[in-house]
Structure formats: structure tokens, C-alpha cells
TORKOL-4160 file (C-alpha; in steps of 0.2 Angstrom, whole numbers, padded with zeros to 4 digits, m for minus):
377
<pt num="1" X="0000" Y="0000" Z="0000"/>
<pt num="2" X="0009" Y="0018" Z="m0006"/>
<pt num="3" X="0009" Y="0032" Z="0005"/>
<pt num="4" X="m0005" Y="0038" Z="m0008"/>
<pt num="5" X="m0017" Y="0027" Z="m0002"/>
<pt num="6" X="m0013" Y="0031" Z="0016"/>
<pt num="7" X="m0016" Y="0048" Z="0014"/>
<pt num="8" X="m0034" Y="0044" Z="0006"/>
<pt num="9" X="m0038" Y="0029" Z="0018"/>
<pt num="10" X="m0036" Y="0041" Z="0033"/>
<pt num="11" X="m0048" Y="0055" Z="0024"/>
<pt num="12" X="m0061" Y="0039" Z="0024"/>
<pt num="13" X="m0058" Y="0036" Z="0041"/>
<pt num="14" X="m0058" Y="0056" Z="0045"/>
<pt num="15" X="m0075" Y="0056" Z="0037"/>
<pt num="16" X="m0081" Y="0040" Z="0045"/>
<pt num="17" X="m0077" Y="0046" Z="0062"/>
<pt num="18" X="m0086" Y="0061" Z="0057"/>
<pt num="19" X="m0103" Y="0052" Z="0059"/>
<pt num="20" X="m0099" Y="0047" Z="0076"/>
<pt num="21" X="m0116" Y="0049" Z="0088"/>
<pt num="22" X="m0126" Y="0049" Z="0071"/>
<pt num="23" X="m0124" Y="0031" Z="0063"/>
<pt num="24" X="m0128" Y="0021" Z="0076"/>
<pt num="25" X="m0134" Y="0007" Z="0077"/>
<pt num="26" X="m0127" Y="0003" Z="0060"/>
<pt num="27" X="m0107" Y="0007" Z="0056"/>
<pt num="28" X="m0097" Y="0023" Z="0056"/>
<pt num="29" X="m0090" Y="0024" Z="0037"/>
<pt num="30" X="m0083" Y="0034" Z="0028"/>
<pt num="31" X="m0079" Y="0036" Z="0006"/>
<pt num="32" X="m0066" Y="0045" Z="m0004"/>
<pt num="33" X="m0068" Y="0041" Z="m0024"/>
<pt num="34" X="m0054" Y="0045" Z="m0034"/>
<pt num="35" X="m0055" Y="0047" Z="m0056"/>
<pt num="36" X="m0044" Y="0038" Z="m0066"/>
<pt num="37" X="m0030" Y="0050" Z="m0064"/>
<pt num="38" X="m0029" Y="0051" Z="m0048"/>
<pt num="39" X="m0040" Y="0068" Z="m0044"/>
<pt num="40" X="m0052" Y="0068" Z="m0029"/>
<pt num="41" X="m0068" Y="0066" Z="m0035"/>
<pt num="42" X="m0082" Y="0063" Z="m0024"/>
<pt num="43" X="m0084" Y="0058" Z="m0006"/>
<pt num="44" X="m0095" Y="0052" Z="0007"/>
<pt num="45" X="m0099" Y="0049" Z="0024"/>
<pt num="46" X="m0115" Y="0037" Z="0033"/>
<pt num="47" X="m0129" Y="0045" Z="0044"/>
<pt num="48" X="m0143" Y="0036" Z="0051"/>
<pt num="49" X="m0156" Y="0049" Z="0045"/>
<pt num="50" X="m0149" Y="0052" Z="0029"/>
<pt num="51" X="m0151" Y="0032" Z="0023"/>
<pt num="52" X="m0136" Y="0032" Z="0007"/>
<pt num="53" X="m0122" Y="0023" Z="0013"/>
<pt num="54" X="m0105" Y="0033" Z="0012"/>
<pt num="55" X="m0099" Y="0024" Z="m0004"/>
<pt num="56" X="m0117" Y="0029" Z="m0014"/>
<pt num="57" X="m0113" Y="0047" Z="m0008"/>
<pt num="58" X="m0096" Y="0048" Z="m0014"/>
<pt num="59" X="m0100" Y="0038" Z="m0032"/>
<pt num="60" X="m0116" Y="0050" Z="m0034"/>
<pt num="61" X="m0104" Y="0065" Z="m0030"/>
<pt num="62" X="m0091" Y="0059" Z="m0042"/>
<pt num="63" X="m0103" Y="0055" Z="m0056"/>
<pt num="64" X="m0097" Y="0047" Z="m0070"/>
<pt num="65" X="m0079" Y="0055" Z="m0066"/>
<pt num="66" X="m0077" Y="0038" Z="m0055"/>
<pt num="67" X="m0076" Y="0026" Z="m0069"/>
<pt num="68" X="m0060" Y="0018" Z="m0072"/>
<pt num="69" X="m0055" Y="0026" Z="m0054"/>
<pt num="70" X="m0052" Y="0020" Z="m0036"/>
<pt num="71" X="m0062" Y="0020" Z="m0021"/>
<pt num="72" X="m0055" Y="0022" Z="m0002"/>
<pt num="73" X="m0068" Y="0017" Z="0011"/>
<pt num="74" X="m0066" Y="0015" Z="0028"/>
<pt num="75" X="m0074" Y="m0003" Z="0028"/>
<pt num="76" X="m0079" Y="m0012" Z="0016"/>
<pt num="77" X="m0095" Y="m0010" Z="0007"/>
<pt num="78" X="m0111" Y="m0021" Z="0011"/>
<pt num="79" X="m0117" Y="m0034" Z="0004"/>
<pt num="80" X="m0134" Y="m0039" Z="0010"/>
<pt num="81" X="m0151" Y="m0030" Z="0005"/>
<pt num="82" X="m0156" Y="m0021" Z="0023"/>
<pt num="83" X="m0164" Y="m0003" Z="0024"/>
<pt num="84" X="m0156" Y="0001" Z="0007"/>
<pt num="85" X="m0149" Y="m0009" Z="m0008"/>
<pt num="86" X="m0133" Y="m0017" Z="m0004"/>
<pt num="87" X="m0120" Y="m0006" Z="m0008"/>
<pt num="88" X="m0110" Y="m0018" Z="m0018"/>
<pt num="89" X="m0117" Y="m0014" Z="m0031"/>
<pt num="90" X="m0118" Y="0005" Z="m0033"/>
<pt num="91" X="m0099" Y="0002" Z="m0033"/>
<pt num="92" X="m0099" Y="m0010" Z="m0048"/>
<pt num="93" X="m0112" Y="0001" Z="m0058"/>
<pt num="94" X="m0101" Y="0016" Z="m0057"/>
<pt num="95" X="m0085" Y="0007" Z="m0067"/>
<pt num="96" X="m0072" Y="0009" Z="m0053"/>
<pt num="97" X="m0057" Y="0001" Z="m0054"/>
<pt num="98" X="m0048" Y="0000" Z="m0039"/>
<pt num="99" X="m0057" Y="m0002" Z="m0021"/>
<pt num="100" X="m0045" Y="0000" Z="m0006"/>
<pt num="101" X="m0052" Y="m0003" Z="0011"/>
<pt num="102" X="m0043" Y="m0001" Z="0029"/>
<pt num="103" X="m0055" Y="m0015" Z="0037"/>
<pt num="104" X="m0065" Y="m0030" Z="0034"/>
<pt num="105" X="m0084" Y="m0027" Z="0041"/>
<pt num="106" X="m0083" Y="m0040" Z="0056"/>
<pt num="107" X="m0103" Y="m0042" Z="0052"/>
<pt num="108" X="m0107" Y="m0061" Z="0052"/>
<pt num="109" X="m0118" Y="m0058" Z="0039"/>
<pt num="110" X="m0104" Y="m0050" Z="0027"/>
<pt num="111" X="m0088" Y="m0054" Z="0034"/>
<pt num="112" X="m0076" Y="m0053" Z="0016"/>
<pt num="113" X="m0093" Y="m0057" Z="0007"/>
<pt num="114" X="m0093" Y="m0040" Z="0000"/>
<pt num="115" X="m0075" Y="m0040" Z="m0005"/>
<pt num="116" X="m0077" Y="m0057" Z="m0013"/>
<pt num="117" X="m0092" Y="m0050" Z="m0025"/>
<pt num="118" X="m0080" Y="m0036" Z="m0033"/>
<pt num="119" X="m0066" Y="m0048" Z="m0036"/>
<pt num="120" X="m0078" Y="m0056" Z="m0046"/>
<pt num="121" X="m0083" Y="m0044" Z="m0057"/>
<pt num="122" X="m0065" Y="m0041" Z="m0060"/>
<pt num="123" X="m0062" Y="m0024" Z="m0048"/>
<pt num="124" X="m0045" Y="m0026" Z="m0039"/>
<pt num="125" X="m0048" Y="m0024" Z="m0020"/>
<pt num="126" X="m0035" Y="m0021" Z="m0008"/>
<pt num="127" X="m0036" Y="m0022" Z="0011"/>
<pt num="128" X="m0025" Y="m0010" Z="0024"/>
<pt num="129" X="m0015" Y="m0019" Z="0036"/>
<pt num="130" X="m0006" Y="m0012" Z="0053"/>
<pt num="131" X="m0010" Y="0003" Z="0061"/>
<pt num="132" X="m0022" Y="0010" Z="0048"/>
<pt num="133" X="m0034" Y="m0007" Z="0049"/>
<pt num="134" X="m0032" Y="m0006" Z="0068"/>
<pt num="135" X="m0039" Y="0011" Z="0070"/>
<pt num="136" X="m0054" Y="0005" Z="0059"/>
<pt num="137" X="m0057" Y="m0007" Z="0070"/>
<pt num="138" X="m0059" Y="0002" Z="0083"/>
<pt num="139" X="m0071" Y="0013" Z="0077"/>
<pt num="140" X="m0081" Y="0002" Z="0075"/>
<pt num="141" X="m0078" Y="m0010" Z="0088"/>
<pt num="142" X="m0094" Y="m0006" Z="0095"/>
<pt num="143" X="m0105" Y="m0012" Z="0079"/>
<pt num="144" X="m0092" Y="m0025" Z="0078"/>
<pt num="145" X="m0098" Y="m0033" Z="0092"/>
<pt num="146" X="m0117" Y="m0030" Z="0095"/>
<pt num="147" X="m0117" Y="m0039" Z="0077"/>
<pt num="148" X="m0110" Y="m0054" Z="0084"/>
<pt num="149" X="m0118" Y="m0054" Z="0100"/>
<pt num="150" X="m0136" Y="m0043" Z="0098"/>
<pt num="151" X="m0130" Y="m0036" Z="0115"/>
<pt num="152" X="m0124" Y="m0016" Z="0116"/>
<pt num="153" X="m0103" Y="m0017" Z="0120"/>
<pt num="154" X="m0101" Y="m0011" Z="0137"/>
<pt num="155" X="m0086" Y="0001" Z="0143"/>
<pt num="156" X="m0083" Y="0002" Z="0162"/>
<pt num="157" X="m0077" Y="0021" Z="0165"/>
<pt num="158" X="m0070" Y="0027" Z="0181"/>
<pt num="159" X="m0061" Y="0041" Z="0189"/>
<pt num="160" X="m0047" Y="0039" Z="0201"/>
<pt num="161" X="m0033" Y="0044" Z="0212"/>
<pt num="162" X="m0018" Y="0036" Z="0211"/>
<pt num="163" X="m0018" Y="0023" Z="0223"/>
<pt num="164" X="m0037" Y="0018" Z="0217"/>
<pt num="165" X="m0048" Y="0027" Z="0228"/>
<pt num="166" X="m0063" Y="0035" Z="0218"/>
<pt num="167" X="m0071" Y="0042" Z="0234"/>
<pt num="168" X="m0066" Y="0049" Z="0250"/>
<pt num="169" X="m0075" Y="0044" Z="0268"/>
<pt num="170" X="m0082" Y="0061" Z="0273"/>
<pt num="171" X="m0081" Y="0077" Z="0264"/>
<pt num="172" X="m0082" Y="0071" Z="0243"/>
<pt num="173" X="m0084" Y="0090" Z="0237"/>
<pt num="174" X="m0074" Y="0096" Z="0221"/>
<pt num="175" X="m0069" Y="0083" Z="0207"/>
<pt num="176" X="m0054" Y="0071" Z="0207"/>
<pt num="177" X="m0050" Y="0074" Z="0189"/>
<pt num="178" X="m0044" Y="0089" Z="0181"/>
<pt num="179" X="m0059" Y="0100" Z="0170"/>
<pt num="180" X="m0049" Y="0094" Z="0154"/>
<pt num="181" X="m0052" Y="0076" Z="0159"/>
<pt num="182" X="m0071" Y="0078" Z="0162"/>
<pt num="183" X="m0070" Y="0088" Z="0145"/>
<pt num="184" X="m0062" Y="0072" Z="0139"/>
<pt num="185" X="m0076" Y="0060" Z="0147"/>
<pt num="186" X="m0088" Y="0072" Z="0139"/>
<pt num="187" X="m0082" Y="0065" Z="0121"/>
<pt num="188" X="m0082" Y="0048" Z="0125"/>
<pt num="189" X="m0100" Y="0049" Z="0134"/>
<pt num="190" X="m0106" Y="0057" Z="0115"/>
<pt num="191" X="m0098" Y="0040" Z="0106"/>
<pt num="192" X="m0110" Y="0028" Z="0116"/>
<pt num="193" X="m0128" Y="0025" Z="0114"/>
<pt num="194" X="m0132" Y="0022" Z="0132"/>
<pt num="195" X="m0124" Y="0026" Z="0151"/>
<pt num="196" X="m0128" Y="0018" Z="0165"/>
<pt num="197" X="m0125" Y="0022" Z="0184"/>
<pt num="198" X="m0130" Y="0012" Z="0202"/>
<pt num="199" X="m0144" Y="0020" Z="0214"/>
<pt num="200" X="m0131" Y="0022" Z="0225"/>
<pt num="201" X="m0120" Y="0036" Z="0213"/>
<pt num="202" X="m0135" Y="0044" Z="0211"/>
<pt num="203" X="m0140" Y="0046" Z="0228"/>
<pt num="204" X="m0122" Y="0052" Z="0233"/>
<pt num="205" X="m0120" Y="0064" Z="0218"/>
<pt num="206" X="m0138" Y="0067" Z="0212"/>
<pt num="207" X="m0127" Y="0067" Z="0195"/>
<pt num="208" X="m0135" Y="0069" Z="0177"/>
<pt num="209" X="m0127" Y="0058" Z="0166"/>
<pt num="210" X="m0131" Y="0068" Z="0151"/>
<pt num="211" X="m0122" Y="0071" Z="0136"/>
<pt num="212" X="m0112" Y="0089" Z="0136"/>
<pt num="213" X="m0100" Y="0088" Z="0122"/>
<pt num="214" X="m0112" Y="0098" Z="0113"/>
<pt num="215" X="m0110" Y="0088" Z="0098"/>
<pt num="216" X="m0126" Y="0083" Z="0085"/>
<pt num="217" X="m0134" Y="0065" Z="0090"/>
<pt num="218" X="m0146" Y="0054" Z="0080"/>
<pt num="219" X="m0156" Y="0051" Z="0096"/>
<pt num="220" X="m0154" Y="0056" Z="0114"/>
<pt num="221" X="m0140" Y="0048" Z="0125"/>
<pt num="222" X="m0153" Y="0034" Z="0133"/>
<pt num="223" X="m0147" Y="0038" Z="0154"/>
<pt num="224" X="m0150" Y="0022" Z="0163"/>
<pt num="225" X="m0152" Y="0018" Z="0183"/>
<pt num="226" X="m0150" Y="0000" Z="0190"/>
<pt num="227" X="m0162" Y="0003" Z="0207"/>
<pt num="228" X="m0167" Y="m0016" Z="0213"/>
<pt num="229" X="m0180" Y="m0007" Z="0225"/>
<pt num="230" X="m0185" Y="0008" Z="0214"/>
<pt num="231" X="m0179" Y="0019" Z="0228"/>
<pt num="232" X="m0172" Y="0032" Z="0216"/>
<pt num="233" X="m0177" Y="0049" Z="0223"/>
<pt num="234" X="m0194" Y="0057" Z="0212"/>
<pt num="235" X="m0183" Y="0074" Z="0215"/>
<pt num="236" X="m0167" Y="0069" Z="0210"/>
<pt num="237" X="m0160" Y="0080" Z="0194"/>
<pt num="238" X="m0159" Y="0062" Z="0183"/>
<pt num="239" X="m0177" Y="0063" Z="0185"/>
<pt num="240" X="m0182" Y="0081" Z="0186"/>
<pt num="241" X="m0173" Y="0082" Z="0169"/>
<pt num="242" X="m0181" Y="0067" Z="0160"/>
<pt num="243" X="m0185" Y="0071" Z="0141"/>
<pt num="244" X="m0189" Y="0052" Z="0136"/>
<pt num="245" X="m0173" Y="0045" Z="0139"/>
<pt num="246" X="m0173" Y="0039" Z="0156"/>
<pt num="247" X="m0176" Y="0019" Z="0161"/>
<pt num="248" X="m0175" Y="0012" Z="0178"/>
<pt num="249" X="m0169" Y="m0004" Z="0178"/>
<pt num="250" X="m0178" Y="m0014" Z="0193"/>
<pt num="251" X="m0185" Y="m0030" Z="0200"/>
<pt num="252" X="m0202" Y="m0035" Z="0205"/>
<pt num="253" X="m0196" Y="m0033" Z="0224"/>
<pt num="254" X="m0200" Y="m0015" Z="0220"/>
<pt num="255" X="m0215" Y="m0006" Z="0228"/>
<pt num="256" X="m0232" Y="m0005" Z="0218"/>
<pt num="257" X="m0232" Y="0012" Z="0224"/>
<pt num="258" X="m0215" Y="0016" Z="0220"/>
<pt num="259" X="m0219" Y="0012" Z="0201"/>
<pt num="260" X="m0235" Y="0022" Z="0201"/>
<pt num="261" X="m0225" Y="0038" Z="0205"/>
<pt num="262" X="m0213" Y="0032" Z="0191"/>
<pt num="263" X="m0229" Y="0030" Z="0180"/>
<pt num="264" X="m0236" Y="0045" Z="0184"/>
<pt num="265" X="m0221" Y="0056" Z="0176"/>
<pt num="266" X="m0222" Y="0044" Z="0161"/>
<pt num="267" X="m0204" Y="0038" Z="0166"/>
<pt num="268" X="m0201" Y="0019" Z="0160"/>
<pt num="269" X="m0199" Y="0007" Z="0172"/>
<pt num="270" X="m0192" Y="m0010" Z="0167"/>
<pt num="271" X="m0191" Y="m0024" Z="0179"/>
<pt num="272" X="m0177" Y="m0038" Z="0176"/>
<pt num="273" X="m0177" Y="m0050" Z="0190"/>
<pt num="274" X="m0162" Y="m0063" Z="0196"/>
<pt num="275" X="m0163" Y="m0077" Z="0208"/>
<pt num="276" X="m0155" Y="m0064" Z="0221"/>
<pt num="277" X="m0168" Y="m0051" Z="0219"/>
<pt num="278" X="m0154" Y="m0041" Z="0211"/>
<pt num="279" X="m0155" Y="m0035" Z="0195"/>
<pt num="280" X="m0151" Y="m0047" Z="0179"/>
<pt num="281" X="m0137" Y="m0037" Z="0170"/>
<pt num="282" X="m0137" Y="m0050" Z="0157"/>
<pt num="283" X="m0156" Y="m0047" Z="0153"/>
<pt num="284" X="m0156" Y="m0029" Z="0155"/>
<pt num="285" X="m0144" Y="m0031" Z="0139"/>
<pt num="286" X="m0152" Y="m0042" Z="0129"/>
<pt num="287" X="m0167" Y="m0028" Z="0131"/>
<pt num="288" X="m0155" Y="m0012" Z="0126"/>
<pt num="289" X="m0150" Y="m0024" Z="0111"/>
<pt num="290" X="m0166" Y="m0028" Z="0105"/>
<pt num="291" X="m0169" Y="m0008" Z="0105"/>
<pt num="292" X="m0152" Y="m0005" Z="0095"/>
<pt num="293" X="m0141" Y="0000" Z="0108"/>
<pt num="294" X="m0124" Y="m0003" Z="0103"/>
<pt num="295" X="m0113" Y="0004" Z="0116"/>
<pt num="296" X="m0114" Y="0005" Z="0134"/>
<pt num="297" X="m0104" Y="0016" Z="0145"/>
<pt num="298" X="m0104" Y="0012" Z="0164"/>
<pt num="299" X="m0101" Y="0028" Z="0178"/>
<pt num="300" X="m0105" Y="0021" Z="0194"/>
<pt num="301" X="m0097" Y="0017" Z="0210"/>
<pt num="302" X="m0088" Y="0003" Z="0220"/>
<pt num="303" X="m0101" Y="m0007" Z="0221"/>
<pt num="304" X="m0109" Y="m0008" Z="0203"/>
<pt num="305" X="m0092" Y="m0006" Z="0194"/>
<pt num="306" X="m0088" Y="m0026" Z="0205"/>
<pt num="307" X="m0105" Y="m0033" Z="0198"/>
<pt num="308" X="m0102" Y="m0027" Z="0181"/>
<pt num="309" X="m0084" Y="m0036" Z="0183"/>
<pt num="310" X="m0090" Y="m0052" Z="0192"/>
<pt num="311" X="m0103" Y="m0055" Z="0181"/>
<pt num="312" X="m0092" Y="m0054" Z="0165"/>
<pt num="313" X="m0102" Y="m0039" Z="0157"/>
<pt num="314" X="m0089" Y="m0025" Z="0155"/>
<pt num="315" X="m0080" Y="m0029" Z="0139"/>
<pt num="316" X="m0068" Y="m0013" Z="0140"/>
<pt num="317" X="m0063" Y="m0003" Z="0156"/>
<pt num="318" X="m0058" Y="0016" Z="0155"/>
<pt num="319" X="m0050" Y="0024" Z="0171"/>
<pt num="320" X="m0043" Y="0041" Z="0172"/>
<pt num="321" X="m0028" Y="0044" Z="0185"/>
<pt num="322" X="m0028" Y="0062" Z="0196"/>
<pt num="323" X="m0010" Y="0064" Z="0201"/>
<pt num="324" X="m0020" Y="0063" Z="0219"/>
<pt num="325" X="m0018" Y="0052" Z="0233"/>
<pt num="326" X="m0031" Y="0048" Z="0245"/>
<pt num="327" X="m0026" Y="0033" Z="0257"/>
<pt num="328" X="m0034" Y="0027" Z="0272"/>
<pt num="329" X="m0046" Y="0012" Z="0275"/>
<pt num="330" X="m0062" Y="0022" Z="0272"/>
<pt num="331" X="m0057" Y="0029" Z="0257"/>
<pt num="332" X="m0068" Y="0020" Z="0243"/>
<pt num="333" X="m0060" Y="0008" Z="0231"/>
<pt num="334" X="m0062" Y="0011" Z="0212"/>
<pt num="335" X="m0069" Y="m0008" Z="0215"/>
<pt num="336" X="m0077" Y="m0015" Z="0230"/>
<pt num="337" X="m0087" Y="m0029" Z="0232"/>
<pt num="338" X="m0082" Y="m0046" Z="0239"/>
<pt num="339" X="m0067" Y="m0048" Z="0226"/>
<pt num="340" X="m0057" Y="m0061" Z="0222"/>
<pt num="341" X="m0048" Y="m0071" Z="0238"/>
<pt num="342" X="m0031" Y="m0072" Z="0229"/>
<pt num="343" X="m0018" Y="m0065" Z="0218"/>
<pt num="344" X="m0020" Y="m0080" Z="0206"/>
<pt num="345" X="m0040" Y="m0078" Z="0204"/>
<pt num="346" X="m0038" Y="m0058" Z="0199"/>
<pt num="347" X="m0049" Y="m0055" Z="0184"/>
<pt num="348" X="m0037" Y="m0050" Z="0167"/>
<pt num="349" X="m0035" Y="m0038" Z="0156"/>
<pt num="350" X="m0028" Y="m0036" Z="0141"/>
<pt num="351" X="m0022" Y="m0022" Z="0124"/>
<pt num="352" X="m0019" Y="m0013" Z="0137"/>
<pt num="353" X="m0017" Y="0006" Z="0130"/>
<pt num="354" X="m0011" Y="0023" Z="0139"/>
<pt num="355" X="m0012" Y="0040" Z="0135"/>
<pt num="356" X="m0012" Y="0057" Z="0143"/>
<pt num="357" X="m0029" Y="0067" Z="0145"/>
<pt num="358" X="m0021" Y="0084" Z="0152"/>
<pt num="359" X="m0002" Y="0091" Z="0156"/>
<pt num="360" X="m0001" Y="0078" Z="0172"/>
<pt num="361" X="m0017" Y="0065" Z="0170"/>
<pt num="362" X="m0020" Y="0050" Z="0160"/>
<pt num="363" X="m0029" Y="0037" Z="0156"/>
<pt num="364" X="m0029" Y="0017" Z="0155"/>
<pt num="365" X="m0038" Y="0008" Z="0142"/>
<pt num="366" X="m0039" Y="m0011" Z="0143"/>
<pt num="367" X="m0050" Y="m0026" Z="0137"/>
<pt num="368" X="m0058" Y="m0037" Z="0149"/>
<pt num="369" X="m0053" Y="m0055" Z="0148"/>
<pt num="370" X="m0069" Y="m0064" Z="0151"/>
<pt num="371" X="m0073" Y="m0079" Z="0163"/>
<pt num="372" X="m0088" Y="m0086" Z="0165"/>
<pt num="373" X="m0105" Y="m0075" Z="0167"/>
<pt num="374" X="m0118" Y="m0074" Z="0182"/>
<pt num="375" X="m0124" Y="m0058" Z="0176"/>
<pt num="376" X="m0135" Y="m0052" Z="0192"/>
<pt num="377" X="m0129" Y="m0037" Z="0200"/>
């Protein structure tokens, strides 16, 4: 692959990304179409709302400039009929020559199909490798998974000191993490579909869990509470700001009267029961899934961030580090819970990634390795 191609893969990907909040619950992607000497085009990136994929765009733009040209997409294109025409075949209508893409869409139902239909219509196709097929991957990690899965990829976010404390024992005024670092988790709150906190966060905080980048969204950032007795307060600020993007997530150990104040403001209620009268994690998934949730980002405390863990749900931790420490026995752990009895039995992670979020924080980025699931929490 030249240094060309670099140049017009990372455009696709810069345009891909651009649809970030806007796509889901189908792909971020992204189209740059080249003619046949070599001129920018056409280009083209996917929204939700606006229905044409990003390689329809890009071809339309171009016209009939693209015959005999090259096409750079940021995955590769469809090739299944779904809300519109699979997109295979606008590319082999418009005479291209060349299709260069930086990843293989991880979709069971395409999976090198679509690159496997060009070939045979004689269009050379050439696939990135390295760094440039690894960042479109992660893009679209998310879709990536909940196509395999039906179930919205979860990301467990935290905040912490140093030495692991997210909370200390009396005074919990002020914010461990610099304002460029909540700036930061502004950004990454816009990229997911849902976020979900504990009763218990929100009785300690009365926090909003909103969306603040300012950035466009296809639809609102769905705020979840995981309550087992529905005793989230009816005047905290999660509730006072509803706008039909609120869900409690409860079981049916939950008061009748309790959900008739929830009914009465027209707030969903939705109860998942567990043989421990806790809340079934792994059904409150299937449900976000089945409503095309793709992402899941968890902000909660000790408590729910060890259930999330223990019951194999989180997929992906986040944690930022304040160059804070807080010490002390009473100080609250980033994870609480009953944990693991020995050094050997620690739960794993792995691509473990660092960077820095401000001139003396950073973050940890990580994969969970999973174990077995008893998703109750």
C-alpha cells in the first residue's frame, strides 16, 4: 500500500469518524472516490437519517468521473439488502477500478462477502493492514460486536486517584479529575448510545449523566439507573430532567407504589429479576440490544463497577488517574465488592493502552478478559 493510499484511507476514516453519535446502530463509514488520474472526486460519509451509505454518496458526487477510478472506504461495502440496496453494487455500476479498504466489516452476515463480490466482477480490491486497519477497527468496535452478539458493547469508566480510591470517607466535594479530563469523558459519553449508573451514585452525587459535548446526536443519550427497589429519589436532577430518555432498571421486589409515581411522570420502568432479587445485567442487555443500543458506557461506584466485573459484562474498562492520593481504610475503592480471595483468581485484562488526557493525568484503556457469566448485579 503507497503512501497515496494512506493519505486517502485516513480521509475515509476522518470522514467515518465524522458520523460518530449519528450512525448508530449501524457502522461509522466513511468514502473518498478517486478518477482515473488520480483527482479527488467525490466523497461520502454514513448517517442514520440520511439512509445512502457513504460509498453511494461519494459515487453520486463523483458521477461518471469515477469510472476507471479508485475507491478508499473505511470498511468495506455491504453486501446484503437491509434498509437500502446493498451497496456492492452501486460500486460496480459506477465502473471503478480499484477499491481500497482499511478494514473487513466483522458483520457475520458480510464478513469478506462484499470484497469477494467485486473480485468477481474483476475490480481489484486491496485491504489495509497495521495501524491504519487497527484504527478501523476500533471505530467500529462497538457495531463489531453487538453484530455478533445482539447485545450493546459495554465500557466500564472510572475516575481515580492514584492509589485507586474514587471516593473519600467524609467530605467528597470538588472533582478528582482535572476539568480537561471531564472535558475528555464528555467526548467519550457522545460516542455511546447508552450510560448507565447504580442507585447508589446517584444518591451520593444526584449526578445527570447527560451528554455535554455539545455535539449533534441521531437520538438522545438513553441515561440508565440500575435501582433493585426503585428507591431512586422522584426529585433527584436524573429525573427532574427526563425528556424520554430515562429507564430504571428494577426487580419486581420494587413497591407498587413506588412504580406508580414512576408511571405517573411517564418515566419507564423495566423490571429484570435474578434469583438474588438483584437486577439481571445479562437481561437488561439483551433488552438495550433488542432496541439497537450498541454501546454502553458504565459511571458508577464501587459497588456496581464489582458486579459489572463479576458478572463478565464489561468488555472494555476506561479509568482516568488524578495525580491525587487519598489513602486510608475508608477511602472507597475504584472496585469494591467481595473480590477475588487471591492474587492467582484476579480478573485480566488485556491491549492494554495509555495516553495522557491533560499536562499531568492519564488514562488506562484495557479489554476485559472474560470468565464465566452470572450476570446479576
Amino acid at each position: 500500500m503507497t503512501a497515496e493510499d494512506r493519505h486517502w484511507l485516513r480521509q475515509a476514516l476522518d470522514l467515518a469518524r465524522n458520523g460518530e453519535a449519528l450512525a448508530s446502530p449501524n457502522p461509522l463509514v466513511g468514502a473518498v472516490a478517486l478518477d482515473s488520474a488520480g483527482a479527488k472526486v467525490g466523497e461520502g460519509r454514513y448517517t442514520y437519517e440520511g439512509r445512502k451509505h457513504a460509498e453511494v454518496l461519494a459515487l453520486e458526487q463523483a458521477g461518471g468521473l469515477a469510472r476507471g477510478g479508485t475507491l478508499y472506504v473505511s470498511l468495506e461495502p455491504c453486501s446484503i439488502q437491509a434498509r437500502t440496496p446493498p451497496c456492492v453494487e452501486a460500486v460496480l455500476n459506477a465502473g471503478v477500478a480499484r477499491v481500497v479498504a482499511a478494514a473487513r466489516d466483522e458483520n457475520p452476515a458480510i464478513d469478506g462477502s462484499g470484497f469477494e463480490r467485486l473480485r468477481q466482477a474483476g475490480i481489484r480490491v486491496d485491504e489495509a493492514e497495521g495501524e491504519l486497519a487497527a484504527e478501523a477497527h476500533r471505530i467500529n468496535e462497538p457495531f463489531f460486536h453487538y453484530a455478533r452478539t445482539k447485545r450493546p458493547l459495554v465500557t466500564l469508566k472510572s475516575a481515580s486517584t492514584l492509589d485507586g480510591k474514587i471516593a473519600a470517607p467524609d467530605d467528597n466535594t470538588g472533582w478528582i479529575t482535572s476539568e480537561t479530563a471531564r472535558l475528555h469523558v464528555q467526548g467519550v459519553r457522545h460516542r455511546h448510545d447508552a450510560i448507565m449508573t447504580g442507585i447508589g451514585t446517584v444518591q451520593a452525587d444526584d449526578c445527570l449523566l447527560t451528554d455535554r459535548s455539545g455535539l449533534p446526536r441521531r437520538r438522545a443519550l438513553m441515561r440508565i439507573v440500575a435501582d433493585s427497589l426503585l428507591r431512586l429519589p422522584i426529585d433527584s436532577r436524573i429525573v427532574e430532567s427526563f425528556d424520554d430518555d430515562l429507564v430504571v432498571a428494577t426487580t419486581s421486589a420494587a413497591s407498587a407504589k413506588r412504580r406508580r409515581l414512576f408511571a405517573n411522570r411517564r418515566i419507564p420502568v423495566q423490571v429484570f429479576d435474578s434469583p438474588t432479587a438483584r437486577v439481571d445485567l445479562g437481561g437488561l442487555l439483551d433488552w438495550l440490544g433488542e432496541r439497537g443500543i450498541v454501546s454502553l458506557m458504565i459511571e458508577g461506584g464501587a459497588k456496581l463497577n464489582w458486579a459489572i466485573l463479576e458478572a463478565g459484562i464489561a468488555d472494555k474498562v476506561l479509568i482516568y488517574y488524578a495525580p491525587k492520593i487519598l489513602g486510608g481504610f475508608d477511602s472507597l475503592p475504584l472496585v469494591g465488592g467481595a473480590g477475588r480471595r487471591s492474587r492467582a483468581g484476579a480478573l485480566q485484562l488485556g491491549n492494554l493502552r495509555t495516553f495522557m488526557v491533560s499536562d499531568d493525568e492519564f488514562a488506562v484503556q484495557a479489554d476485559v478478559v472474560k470468565e464465566s457469566p452470572d450476570p446479576v448485579a
